[in-house]
C-alpha positions as CSV (number, residue, x, y, z in Angstrom):
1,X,-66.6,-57.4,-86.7
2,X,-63.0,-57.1,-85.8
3,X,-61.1,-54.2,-84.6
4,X,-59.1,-54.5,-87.8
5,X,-61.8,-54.0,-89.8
6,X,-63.4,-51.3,-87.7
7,X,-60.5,-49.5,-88.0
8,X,-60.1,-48.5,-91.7
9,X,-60.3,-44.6,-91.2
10,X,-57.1,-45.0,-88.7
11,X,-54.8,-46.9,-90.3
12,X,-51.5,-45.4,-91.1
13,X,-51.3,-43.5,-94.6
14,X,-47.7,-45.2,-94.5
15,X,-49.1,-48.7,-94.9
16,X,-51.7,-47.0,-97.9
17,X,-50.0,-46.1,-101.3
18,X,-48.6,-43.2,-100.9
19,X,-46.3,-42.3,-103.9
20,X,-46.7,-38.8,-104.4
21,X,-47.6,-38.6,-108.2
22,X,-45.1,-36.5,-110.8
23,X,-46.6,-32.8,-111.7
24,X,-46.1,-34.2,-115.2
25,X,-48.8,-36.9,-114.1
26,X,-51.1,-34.7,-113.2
27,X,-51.1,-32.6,-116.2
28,X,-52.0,-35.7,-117.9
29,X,-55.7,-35.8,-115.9
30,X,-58.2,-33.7,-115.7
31,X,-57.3,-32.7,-112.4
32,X,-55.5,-29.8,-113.8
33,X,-58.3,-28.3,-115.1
34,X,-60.3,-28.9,-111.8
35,X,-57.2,-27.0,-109.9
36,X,-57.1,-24.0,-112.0
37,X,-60.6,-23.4,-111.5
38,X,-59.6,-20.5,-108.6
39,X,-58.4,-18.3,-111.9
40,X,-61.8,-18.2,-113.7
41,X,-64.0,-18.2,-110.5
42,X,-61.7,-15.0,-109.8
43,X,-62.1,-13.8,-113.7
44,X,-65.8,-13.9,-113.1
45,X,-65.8,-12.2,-109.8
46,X,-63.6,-9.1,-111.0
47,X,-65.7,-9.0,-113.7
48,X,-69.3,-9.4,-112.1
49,X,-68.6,-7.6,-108.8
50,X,-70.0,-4.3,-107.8
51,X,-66.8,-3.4,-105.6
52,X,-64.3,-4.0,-109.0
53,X,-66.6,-1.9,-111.4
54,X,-65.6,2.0,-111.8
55,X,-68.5,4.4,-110.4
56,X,-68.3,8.1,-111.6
57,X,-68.5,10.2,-108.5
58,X,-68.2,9.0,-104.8
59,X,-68.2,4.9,-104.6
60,X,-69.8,3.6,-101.3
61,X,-66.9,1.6,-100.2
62,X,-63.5,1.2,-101.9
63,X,-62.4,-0.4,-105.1
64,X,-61.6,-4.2,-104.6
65,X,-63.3,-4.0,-100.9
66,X,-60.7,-4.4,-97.7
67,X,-57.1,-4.6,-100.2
68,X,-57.4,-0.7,-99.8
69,X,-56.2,-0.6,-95.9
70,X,-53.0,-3.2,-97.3
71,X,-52.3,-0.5,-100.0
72,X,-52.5,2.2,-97.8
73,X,-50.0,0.6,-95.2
74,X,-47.3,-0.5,-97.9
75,X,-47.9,3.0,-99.2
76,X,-47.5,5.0,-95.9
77,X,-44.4,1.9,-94.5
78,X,-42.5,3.6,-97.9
79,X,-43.2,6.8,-97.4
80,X,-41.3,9.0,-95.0
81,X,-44.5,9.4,-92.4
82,X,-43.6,5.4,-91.8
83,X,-43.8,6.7,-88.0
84,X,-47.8,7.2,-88.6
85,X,-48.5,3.8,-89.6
86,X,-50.4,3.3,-86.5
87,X,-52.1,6.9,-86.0
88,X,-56.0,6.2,-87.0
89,X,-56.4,9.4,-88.2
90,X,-53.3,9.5,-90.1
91,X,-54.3,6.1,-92.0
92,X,-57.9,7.1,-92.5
93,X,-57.2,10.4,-94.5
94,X,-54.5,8.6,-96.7
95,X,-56.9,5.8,-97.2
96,X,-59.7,8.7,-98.5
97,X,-56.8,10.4,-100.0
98,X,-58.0,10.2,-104.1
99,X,-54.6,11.2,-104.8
100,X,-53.3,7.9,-103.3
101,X,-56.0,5.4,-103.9
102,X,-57.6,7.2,-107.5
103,X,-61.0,7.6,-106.5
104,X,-62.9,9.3,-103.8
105,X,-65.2,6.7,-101.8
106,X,-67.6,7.4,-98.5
107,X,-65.9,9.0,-95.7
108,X,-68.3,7.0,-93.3
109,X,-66.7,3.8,-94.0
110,X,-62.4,2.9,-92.8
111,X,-60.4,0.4,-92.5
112,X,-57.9,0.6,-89.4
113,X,-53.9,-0.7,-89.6
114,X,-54.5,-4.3,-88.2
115,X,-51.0,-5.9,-89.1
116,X,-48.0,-6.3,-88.2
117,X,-44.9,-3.7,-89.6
118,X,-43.3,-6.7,-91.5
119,X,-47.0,-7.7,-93.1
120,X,-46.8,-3.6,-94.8
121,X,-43.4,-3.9,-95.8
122,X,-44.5,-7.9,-97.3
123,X,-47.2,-6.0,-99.5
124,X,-45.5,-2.8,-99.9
125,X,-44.2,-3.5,-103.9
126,X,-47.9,-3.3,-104.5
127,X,-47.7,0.6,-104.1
128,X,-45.4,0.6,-107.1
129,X,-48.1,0.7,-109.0
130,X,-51.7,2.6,-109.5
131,X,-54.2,1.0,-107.0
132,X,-56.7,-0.5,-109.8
133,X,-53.9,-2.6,-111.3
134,X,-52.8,-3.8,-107.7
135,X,-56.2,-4.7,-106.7
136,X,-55.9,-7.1,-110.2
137,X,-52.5,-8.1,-109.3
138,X,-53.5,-9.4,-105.4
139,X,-56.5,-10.9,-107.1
140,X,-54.7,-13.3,-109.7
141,X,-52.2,-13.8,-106.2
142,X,-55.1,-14.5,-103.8
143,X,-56.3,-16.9,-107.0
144,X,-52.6,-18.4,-107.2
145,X,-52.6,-19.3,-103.8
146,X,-55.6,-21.5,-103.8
147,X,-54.3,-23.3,-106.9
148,X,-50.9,-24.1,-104.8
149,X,-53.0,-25.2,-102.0
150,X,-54.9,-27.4,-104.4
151,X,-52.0,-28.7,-106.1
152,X,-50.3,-29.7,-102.4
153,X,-53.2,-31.3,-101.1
154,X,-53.2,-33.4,-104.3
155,X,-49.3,-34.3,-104.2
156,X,-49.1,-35.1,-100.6
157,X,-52.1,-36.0,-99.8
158,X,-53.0,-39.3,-101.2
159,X,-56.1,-39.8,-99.4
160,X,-58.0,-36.9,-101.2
161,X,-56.9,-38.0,-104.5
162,X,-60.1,-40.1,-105.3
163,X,-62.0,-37.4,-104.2
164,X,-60.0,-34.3,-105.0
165,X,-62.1,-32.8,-108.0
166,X,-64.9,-33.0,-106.0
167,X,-63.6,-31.4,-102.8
168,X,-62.5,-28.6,-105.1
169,X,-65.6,-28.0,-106.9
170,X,-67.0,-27.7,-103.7
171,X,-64.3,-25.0,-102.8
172,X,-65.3,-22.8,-105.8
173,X,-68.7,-23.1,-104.1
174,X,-67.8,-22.4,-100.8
175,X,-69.2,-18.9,-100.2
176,X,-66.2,-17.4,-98.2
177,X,-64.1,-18.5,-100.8
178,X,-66.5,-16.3,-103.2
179,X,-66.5,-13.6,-100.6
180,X,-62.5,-13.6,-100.2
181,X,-62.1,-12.8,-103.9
182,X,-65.2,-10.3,-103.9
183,X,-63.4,-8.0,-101.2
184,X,-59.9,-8.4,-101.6
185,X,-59.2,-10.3,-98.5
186,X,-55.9,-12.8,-97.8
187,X,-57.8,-15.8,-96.2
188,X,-56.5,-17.7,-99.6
189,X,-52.8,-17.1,-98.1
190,X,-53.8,-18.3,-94.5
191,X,-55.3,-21.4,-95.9
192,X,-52.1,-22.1,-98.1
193,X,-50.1,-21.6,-95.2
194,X,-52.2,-23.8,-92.5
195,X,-52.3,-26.3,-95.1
196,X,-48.3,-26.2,-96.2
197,X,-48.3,-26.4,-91.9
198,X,-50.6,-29.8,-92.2
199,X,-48.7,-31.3,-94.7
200,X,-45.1,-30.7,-94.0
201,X,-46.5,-32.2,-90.3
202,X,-47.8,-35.2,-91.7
203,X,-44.5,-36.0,-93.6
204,X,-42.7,-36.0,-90.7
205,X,-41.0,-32.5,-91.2
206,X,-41.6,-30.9,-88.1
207,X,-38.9,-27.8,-88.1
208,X,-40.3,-26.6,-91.7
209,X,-43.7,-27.1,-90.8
210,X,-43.1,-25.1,-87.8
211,X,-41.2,-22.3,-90.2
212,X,-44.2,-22.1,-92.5
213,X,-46.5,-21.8,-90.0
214,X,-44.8,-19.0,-88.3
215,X,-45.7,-16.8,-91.2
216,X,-49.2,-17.0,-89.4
217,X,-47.7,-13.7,-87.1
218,X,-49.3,-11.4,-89.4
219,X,-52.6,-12.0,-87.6
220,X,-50.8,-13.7,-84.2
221,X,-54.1,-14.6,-82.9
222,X,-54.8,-17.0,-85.6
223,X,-51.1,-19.0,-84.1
224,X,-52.1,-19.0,-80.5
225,X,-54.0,-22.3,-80.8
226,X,-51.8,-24.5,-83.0
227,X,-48.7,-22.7,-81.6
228,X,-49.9,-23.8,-77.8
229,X,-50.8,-26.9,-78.7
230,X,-47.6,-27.9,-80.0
231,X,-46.4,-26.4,-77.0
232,X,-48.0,-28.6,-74.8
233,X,-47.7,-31.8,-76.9
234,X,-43.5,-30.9,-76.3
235,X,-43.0,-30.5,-80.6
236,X,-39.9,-29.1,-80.3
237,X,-38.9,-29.1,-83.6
238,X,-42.2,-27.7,-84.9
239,X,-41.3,-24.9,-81.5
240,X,-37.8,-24.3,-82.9
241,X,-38.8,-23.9,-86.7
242,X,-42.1,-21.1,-85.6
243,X,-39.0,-19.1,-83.7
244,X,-36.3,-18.7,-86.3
245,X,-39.5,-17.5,-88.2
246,X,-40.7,-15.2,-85.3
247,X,-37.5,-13.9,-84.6
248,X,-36.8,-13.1,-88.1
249,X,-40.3,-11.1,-88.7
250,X,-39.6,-9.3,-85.3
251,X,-36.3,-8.5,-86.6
252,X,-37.5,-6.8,-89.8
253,X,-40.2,-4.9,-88.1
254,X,-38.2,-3.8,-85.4
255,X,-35.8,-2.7,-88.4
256,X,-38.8,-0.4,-89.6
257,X,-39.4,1.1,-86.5
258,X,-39.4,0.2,-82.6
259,X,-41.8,3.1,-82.4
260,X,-44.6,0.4,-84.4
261,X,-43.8,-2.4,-82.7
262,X,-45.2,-0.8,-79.7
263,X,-48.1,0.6,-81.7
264,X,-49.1,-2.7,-83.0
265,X,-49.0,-4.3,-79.4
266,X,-51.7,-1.7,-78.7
267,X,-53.4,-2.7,-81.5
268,X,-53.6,-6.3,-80.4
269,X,-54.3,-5.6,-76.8
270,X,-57.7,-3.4,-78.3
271,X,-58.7,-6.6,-80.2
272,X,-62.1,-7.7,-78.1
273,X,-62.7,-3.9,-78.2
274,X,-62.9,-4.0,-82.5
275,X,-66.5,-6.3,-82.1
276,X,-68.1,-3.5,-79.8
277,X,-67.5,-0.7,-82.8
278,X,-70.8,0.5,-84.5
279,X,-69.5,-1.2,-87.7
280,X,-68.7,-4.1,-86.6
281,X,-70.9,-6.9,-88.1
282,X,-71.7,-9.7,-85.2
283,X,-73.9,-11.9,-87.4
284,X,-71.5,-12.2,-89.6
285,X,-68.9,-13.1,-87.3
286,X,-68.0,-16.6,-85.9
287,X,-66.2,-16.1,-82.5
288,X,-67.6,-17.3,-78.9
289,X,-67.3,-13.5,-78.4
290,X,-69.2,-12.6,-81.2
291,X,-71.7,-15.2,-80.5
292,X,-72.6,-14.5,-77.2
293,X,-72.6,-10.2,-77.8
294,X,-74.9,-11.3,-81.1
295,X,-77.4,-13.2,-78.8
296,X,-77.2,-11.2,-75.8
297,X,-76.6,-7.1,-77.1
298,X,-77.8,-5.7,-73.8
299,X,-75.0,-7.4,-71.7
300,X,-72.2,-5.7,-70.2
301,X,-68.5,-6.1,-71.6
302,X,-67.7,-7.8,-68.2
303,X,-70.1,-10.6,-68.9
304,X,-69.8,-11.0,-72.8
305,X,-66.3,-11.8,-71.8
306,X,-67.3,-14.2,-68.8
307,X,-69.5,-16.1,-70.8
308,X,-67.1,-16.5,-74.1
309,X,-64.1,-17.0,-71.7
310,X,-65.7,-19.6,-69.7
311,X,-66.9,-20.9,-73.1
312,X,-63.3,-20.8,-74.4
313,X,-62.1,-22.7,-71.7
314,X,-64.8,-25.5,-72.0
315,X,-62.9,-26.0,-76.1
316,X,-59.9,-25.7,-74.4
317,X,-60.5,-28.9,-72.2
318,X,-62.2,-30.9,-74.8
319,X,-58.8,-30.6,-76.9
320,X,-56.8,-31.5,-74.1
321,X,-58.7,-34.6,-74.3
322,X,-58.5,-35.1,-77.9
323,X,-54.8,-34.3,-78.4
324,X,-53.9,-37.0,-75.6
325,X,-51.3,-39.6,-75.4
326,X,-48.4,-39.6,-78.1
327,X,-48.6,-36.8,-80.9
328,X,-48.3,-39.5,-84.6
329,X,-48.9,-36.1,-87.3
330,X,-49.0,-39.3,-89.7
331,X,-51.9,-40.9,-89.1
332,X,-55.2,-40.4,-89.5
333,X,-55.9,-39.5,-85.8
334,X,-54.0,-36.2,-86.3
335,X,-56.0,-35.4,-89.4
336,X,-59.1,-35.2,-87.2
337,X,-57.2,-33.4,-84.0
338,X,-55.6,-30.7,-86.5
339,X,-59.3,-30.7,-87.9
340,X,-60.7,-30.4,-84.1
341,X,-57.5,-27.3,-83.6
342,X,-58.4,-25.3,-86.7
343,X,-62.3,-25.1,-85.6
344,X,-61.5,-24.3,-81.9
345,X,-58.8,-21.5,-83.8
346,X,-62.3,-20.4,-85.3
347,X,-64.1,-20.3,-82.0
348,X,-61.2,-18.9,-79.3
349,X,-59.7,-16.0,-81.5
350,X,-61.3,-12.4,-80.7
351,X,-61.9,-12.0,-84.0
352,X,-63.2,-13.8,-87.0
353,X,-65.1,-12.9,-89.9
354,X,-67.4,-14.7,-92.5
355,X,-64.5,-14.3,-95.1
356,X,-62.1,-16.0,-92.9
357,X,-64.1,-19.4,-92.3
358,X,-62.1,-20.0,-95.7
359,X,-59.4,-22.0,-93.8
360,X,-62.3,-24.5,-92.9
361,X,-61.7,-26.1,-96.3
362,X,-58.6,-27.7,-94.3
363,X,-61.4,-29.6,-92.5
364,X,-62.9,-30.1,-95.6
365,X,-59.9,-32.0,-96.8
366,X,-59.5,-33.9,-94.0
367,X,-62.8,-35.3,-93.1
368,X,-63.8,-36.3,-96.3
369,X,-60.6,-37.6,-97.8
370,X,-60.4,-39.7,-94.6
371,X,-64.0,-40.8,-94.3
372,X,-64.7,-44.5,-95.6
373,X,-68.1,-44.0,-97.7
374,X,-68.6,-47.7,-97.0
375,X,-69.3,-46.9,-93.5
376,X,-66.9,-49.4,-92.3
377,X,-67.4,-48.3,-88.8
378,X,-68.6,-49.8,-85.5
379,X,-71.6,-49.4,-83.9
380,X,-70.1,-47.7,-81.1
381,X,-68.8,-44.6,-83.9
382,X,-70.5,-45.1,-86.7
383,X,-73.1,-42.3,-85.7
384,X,-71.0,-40.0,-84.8
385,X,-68.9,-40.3,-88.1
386,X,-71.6,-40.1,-89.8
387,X,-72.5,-36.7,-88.2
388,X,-69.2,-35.5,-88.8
389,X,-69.1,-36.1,-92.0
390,X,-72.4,-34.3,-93.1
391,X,-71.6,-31.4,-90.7
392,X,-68.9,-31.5,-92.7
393,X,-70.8,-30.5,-95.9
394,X,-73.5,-29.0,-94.6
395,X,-70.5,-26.1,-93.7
396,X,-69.4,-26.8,-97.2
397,X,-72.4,-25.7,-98.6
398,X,-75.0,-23.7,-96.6
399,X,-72.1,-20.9,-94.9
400,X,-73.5,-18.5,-97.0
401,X,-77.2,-18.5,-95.0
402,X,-75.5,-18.6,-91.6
403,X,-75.9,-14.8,-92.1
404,X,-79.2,-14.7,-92.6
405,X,-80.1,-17.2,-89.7
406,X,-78.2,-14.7,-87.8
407,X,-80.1,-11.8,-88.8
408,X,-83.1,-13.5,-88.2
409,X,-82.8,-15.7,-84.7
410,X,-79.6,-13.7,-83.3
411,X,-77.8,-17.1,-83.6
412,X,-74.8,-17.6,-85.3
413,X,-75.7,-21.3,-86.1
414,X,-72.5,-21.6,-87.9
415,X,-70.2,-21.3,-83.8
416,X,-72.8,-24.5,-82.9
417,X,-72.2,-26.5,-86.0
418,X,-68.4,-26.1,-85.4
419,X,-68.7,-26.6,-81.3
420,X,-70.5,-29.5,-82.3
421,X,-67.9,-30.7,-84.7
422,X,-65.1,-30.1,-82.4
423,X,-67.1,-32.4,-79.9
424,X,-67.8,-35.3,-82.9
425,X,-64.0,-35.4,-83.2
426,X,-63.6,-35.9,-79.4
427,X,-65.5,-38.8,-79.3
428,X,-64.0,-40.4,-82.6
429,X,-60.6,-39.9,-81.3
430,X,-61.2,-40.9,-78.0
431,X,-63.5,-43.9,-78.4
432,X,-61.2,-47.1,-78.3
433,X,-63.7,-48.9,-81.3
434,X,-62.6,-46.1,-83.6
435,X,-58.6,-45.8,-83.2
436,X,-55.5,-48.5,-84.3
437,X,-55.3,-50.7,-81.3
438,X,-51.7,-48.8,-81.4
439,X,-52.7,-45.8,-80.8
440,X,-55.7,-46.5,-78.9
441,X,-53.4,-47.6,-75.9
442,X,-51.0,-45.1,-76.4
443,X,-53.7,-42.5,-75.4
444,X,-54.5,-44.5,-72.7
445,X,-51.5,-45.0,-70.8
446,X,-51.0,-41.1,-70.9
């Protein structure tokens, strides 16, 4: 078989059809009802859930789950105690404060400030109005946000296209999608952003894809792997585009207060120390630092952090080997080394939850809209495709038992699915039987 042939999966979207179709055009399929399908899955959940039902008396945990710490800090950013943003003790009794939040829920349970000033003033309008209709309203937004990711993928994306509805269906089903709408959280507005990041990449636009994914700095940790990477691989553009955005959030935070900036630094440098609080839920978190204080609880700090460090650095390497020789964001090589960076994002940042694997559906997208179902593969990659492509799915469909594996085995078999993925895409982007001839010796003369 020739290399031509072999090389289906890598050939340049360019040379593929890639007319991006009207909106009008898609309204005409039934694609449209397939990407709306975030508003009723929503619908259901605010109607089904436990955490957006009213309780008479004292409710367990707080109306709408974890949207009740971004109320709180829009609330307290407008309010003339701004300068207590940060204080723990300050935030916890506003939080509990029925007066505030219209209802009185456990005092055992808190959320602490974990954003940025700009990310409180960003979500501040929502303490215009009573908490139970602003849990509604970020609801139908976290909803919205999904369908605009949809909608993208399926405009500038044509490789997803014969494949879209059922990549989405298998969104709706994804359980940290489910578990994002159930508690309020804002991993629908990191996935639009990485996505918008992807995209605007891919068509060459490397200043607005580094703009959009500068909006990432409300949770900076989630940037440092992406925003190095592109460091490294000299993207200026992409560099110059993630500054204007930086400089511009630092601006408007330092415009609420120097006093928080210095807070929140402190906030950031106390990161590793959130997984070793008594609430803090290690089997349903998917860090190496997670992981390796899960399986070995009667370690010190000093060697929890060895072992995820040195385990950190071992990713680290492998993508330095994936993301060599000449950076092409338009072919189907990057699709599998921004696959490869969002998984090691997963794995290196010192914290991330169950709710947040939701940006994984950018992997989704990827893998299987540039996977050849025909198997039109060598020998030399067609296994390891193969396994890529079902590890794929098998994330798709069974993250909602890597909890209970956890509780079960102390192993967090969702860090060794992803480890293993991330090691899959090495060898598919480094094998010379699986990349254009093109850009197979472009990585080799670096």
């Amino acid at each position: 078989m020739s290399t031509a042939t072999d090389n289906t999966n890598y050939r340049r979207p360019q040379d593929a059809t890639s007319r991006a179709p009207r909106f009008f055009e898609l309204r005409r399929r039934s694609e449209l009802l397939v990407l709306l399908l975030p508003l009723l899955v929503v619908i259901v959940v605010m109607a089904c859930s436990p955490n957006y039902r009213p309780v008479a008396g004292v409710r367990p945990s707080p109306l709408g789950g974890d949207f009740v710490q971004d109320y709180v800090g829009g609330a307290i950013v407008l309010s003339p105690s701004r300068s207590q943003l940060y204080d723990q003790g300050y935030f916890r009794s506003v939080q509990h404060d029925a007066a505030v939040v219209g209802f009185e829920w456990s005092e055992s349970s808190y959320y602490p400030p974990v954003y940025p000033p700009f990310y409180y003033l960003a979500v501040s309008p929502f303490a215009s109005v009573s908490y139970d209709t602003a849990v509604m309203l970020w609801g139908i937004l976290s909803a919205l946000a999904l369908v605009a990711t949809g909608w993208l993928w399926f405009r500038y994306f044509p490789e997803c296209r014969k494949r879209f509805a059922w990549i989405w269906i298998g969104a709706m089903l994804f359980a940290p999608t489910l578990y994002t709408f159930n508690i309020g959280h804002k991993s629908t507005f990191l996935l639009l952003i990485l996505s918008a990041t992807y995209l605007l990449l891919f068509h060459k636009r490397s200043m607005p894809a580094g703009m959009v994914f500068g909006l990432l700095l409300f949770k900076p940790h989630l940037a440092l792997v992406i925003g190095a990477a592109m460091l490294w691989k000299r993207q200026w553009a992409f560099v110059a585009g993630a500054a204007v955005t930086a400089s511009i959030l630092m601006v408007v935070s330092l415009a609420i207060g120097p006093g928080l900036c210095l807070d929140f630094v402190n906030v950031c440098l106390g990161s590793t120390d959130y997984v070793q609080t008594g609430g803090y839920q290690l089997t349903s978190a998917y860090s190496f630092w997670a992981f390796v204080k899960l399986l070995l609880p009667g370690a010190s700090s000093v060697q929890t952090g060895s072992i995820a460090i040195t385990a950190s650095l071992a990713v680290a390497a492998v993508m330095s080997l994936i993301l060599r020789g000449r950076l092409d964001t338009s072919s189907h090589r990057f699709a599998m080394q921004f696959s490869a960076l969002v998984l090691a994002m997963v794995l290196i940042g010192p914290h991330f939850y169950f709710y947040d694997l939701t940006i994984v559906l950018i992997v989704v997208f990827l893998v299987v809209a540039t996977t050849d179902l025909n198997w039109q593969d060598s020998p030399a990659v067609l296994p390891a495709r193969k396994a890529l492509f079902f590890c794929t799915i098998g994330m798709l469909l069974l993250a909602g038992f890597f909890g209970n594996v956890a509780v079960m085995t102390a192993l967090q078999p969702g860090v060794i699915v992803m480890a293993t993925m991330i090691g899959l895409i090495a060898w598919l982007t480094r094998c010379p039987a699986s990349q254009d001839p093109e850009l197979s010796a472009q990585a080799d003369a670096s």
